[in-house]
ZASEVEX-36933 format. One line per 10 residues: number of its first residue (from 1); their letters; for each residue y, z, x of C-alpha. Coordinates in steps of 0.5 Angstrom, whole numbers. Layout:
<recs>
NUM> A> Y,Z,X  ...
</recs>
This chain:
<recs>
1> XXXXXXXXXX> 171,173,216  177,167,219  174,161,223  180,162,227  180,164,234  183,170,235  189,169,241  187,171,248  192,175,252  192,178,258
11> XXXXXXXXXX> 184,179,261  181,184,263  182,185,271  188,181,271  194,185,267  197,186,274  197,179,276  200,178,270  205,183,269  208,180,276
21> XXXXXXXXXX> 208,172,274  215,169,273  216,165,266  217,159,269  211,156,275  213,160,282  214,154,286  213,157,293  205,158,294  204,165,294
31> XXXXXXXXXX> 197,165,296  199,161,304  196,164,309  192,169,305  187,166,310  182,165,303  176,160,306  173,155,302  169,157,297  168,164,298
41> XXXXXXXXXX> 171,171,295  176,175,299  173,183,296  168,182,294  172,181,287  173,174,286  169,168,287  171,160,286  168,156,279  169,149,278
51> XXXXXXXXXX> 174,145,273  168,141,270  167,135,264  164,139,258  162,138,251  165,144,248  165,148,240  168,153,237  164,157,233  165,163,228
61> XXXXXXXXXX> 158,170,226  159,171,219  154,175,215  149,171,210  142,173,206  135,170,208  131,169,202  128,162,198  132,156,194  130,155,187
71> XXXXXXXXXX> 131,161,184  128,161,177  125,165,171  119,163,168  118,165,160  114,166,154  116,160,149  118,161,142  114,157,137  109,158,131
81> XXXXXXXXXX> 103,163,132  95,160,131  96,164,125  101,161,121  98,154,124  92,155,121  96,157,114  98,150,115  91,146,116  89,151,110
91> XXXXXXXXXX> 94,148,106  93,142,107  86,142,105  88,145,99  93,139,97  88,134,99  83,138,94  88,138,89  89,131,90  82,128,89
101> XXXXXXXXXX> 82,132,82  88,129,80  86,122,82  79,123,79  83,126,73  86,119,72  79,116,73  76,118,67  82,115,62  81,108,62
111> XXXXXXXXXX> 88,106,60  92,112,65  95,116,60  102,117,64  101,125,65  95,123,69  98,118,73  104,123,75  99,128,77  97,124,81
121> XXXXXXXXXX> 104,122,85  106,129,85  99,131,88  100,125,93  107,127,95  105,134,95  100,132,101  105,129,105  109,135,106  103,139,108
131> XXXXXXXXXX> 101,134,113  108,134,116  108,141,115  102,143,119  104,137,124  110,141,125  106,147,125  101,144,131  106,141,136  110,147,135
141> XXXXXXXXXX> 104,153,137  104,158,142  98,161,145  99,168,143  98,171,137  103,177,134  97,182,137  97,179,144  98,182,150  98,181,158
151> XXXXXXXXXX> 92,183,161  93,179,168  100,178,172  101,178,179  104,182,185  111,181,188  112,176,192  106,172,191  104,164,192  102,160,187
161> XXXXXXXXXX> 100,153,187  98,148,182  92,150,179  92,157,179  93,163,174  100,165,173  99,170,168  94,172,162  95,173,154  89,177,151
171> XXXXXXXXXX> 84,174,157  88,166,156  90,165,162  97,161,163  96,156,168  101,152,174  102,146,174  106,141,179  112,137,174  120,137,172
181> XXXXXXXXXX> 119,137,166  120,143,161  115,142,155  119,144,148  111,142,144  104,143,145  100,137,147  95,135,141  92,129,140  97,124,136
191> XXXXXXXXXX> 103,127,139  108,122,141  109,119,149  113,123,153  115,125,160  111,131,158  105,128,158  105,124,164  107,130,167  100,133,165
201> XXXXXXXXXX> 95,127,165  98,127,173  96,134,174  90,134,171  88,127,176  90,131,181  86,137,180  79,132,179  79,133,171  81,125,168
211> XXXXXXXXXX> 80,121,174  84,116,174  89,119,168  96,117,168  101,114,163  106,118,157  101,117,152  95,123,150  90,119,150  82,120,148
221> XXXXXXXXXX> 81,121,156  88,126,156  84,130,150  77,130,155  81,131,161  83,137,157  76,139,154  73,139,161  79,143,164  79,148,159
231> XXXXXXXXXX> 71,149,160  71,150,167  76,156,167  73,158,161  78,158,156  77,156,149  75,149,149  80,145,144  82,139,147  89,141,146
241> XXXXXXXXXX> 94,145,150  99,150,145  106,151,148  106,156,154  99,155,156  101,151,163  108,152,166  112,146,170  115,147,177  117,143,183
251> XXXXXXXXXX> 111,146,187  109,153,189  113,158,187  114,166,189  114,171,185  121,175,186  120,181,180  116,182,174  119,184,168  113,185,164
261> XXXXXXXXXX> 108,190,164  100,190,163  98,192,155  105,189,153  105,187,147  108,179,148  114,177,145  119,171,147  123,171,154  122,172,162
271> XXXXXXXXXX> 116,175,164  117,173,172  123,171,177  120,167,181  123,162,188  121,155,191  116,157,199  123,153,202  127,159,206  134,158,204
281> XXXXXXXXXX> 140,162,207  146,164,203  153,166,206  159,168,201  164,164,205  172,166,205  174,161,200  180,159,205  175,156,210  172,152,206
291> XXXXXXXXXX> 174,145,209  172,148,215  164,147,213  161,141,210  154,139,209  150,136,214  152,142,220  148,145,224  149,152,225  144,158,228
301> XXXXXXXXXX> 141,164,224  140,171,228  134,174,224  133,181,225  129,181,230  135,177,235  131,171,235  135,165,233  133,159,230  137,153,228
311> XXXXXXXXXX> 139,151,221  143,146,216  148,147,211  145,144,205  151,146,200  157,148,200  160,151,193  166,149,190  167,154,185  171,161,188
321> XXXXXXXXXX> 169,167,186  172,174,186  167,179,189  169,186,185  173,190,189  170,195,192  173,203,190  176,207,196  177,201,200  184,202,201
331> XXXXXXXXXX> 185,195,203  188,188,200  185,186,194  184,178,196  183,180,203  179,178,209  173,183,205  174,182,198  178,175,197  175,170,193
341> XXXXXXXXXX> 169,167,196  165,160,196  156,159,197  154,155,203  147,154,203  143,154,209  136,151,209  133,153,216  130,147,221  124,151,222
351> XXXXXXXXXX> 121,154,216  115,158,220  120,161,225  123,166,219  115,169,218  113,172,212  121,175,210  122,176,202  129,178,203  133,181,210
361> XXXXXXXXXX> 141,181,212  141,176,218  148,173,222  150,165,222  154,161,227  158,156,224  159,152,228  167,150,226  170,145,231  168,141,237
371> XXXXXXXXXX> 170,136,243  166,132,247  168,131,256  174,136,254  177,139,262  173,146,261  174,152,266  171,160,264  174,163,260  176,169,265
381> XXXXXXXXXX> 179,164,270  186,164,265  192,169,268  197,170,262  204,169,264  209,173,264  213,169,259  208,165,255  202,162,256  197,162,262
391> XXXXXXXXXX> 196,158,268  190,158,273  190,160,280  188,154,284  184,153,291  185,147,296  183,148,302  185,155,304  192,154,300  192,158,293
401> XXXXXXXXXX> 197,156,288  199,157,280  197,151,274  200,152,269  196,149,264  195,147,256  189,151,252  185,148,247  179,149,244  175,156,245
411> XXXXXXXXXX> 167,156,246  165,163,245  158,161,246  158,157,252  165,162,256  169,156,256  176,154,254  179,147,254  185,146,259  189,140,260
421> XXXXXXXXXX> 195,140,265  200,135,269  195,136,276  188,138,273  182,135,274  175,135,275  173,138,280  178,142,282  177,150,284  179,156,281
431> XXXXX> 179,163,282  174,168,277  173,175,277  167,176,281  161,177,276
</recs>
């Protein structure tokens, strides 16, 4: 939709005026002795309005989405399953054993034969790489299994809070937690400090379970805090949390769609589409138009039900897209339908006013220019010259005459239009179509 007012012609009830209008400005008063008195309608037709100081806006209607910010999905993670963790540990055990054979081999040889003691460096090499391995192992968990499956997900167009089951693996719950981080290891003692962490000793503060927890390193008191979390919603106590045990967002989110089904064997991937609880407009602007807005505009969004509630541009997209051409429209390619378009985001100013809409077609007005204490007259007191241009029918006294005048700026919303002329000014008369 172009921002640009369309041009006025000739107004409705007037063409008959218009039509017997010289190009230039009649210099004799048509209107003398008409016998008109001072503020009052001759037929009932006409009545007199007043040229007045006004601050005035051009605003245009365009068609936008009602729907919520921060669209994202929330995802099972890859890593290493419990089994292989513990394939790991046990391998481990057995260097360690190994080792100690080794050692009390060499023990037993006064001297060391130098077979011994090369049992013992290898033993001792082969440990270290277990152990680094089964670290590997331990940071990288998940908490399914190859046999887990989703035994809890929750409906469209839920809110979740910190705290609370976003879903459950094989009855482990997977819970939300307030953060920005997306975590890439398990928390498990020994793990180095982290953003992560931090992440998680606040929430676990803030959801009574470490009081006082804070800081990037898992410390005995992050392990407790775990241990007493777990507990209390009764999942295993380990004192640690695998990967996908607890999710990060901003704040509460919605559920948008779940791609996953109950009795679903657990793979790696989306599970849910989700949303930020902030109302968000979106409008597919023509890309032509794109100067014509700028973050920090208020605009005003028709819902559905035709209340009005104001909002502000938040952003405004720099990268055009080409809608896909729509078969049988017959119309140009790049026109005003299916032209290169840009996003402009609108973030309502008040949020309660939207009600409980997931998804809903609502209208925006943009409001595209403005001029502050502009000479405004009612829109349907122009008369259309003959010629070009438009002129105002005057009133002093009893005498009648034609303005000619200059047009700026149309307010749609308001019926004005801006006027400047040789001989206008505020307060002076003209004559409307009676309402």
């Amino acid at each position: 939709m172009s921002l640009e007012h369309p041009r006025r012609t000739a107004l409705a009830g007037l063409g008959l005026v218009a039509m017997t209008i010289a190009v230039v400005l009649i210099v004799s008063d048509p209107f003398s002795g008409a016998g008109k008195p001072s503020g009052a309608s001759d037929d009932g037709q006409t009545s007199l309005a007043t040229v007045r100081r006004e601050s005035l806006s051009s605003q245009t209607q365009v068609g936008a989405t009602l729907g919520y910010a921060g669209a994202a999905n929330i995802r099972i993670p890859a890593g290493t399953p419990p089994s292989a963790v513990q394939q790991a540990e046990e391998t481990v055990r057995n260097s360690e054993r190994m080792l100690e054979s080794a050692r009390a081999s060499l023990s037993t040889h006064g001297a060391a034969p130098a077979s011994a003691r090369a049992r013992v460096s290898s033993a001792e090499e082969a440990l270290a790489n277990t152990e680094s391995s089964a670290a590997t192992a331990r940071s990288s968990q998940v908490d399914y299994a190859q046999t887990s499956m989703f035994t809890m997900l929750p409906a469209v167009g839920r809110v979740i809070a910190r705290g609370q089951n976003v879903f459950a693996l094989s009855g482990q719950e997977t819970v939300l937690m307030y953060g920005t981080v997306v975590p890439s290891r398990a928390f498990v003692a020994g793990m180095s400090p982290g953003k992560d962490v931090a992440a998680l000793n606040a929430n676990l503060d803030a959801l009574g379970y470490g009081t006082g927890l804070s800081g990037e390193t898992f410390s005995g008191a992050t392990e407790a805090a775990i241990r007493a979390f777990q507990s209390a919603r009764g999942m295993t106590v380990t004192g640690q949390l695998p990967l996908g045990s607890v999710v990060f967002e901003k704040g509460p989110v919605r559920v948008t769609s779940v791609m996953a089904e109950l009795g679903a064997s657990v793979t790696p991937g989306p599970v849910l589409g989700i949303t930020t609880t902030r109302p968000q407009v979106k409008i597919a602007l023509n890309a032509a138009e794109q100067s014509s807005v700028k973050v920090g505009d208020h605009v005003s969004i028709t819902l559905p039900n035709e209340q009005t509630t104001p909002g502000v541009i938040s952003s405004v997209g720099t990268v055009a897209k080409t809608p896909a051409s729509k078969e049988g429209a017959g119309g140009p390619e790049n026109g005003e339908e299916g032209g290169p378009t840009i996003e402009v985001d609108v973030t309502p100013s008040e949020p309660r006013a939207i009600g409980h809409l997931d998804e809903a077609p609502v209208s925006v007005s943009i409001t595209t220019a403005s001029v502050p204490n502009a000479l405004a007259v009612p829109v349907d007191a122009l008369l259309a010259l003959a010629g070009g241009g438009y002129a105002l029918e005057m009133v002093e006294g009893d005498v009648h005459h034609l303005e000619a005048v200059t047009l700026g700026l149309f307010d749609d919303a308001e019926g004005l239009v801006q006027v400047s002329g040789q001989s206008v000014h505020a307060g002076q008369r003209v004559v409307v179509p009676s309402t």
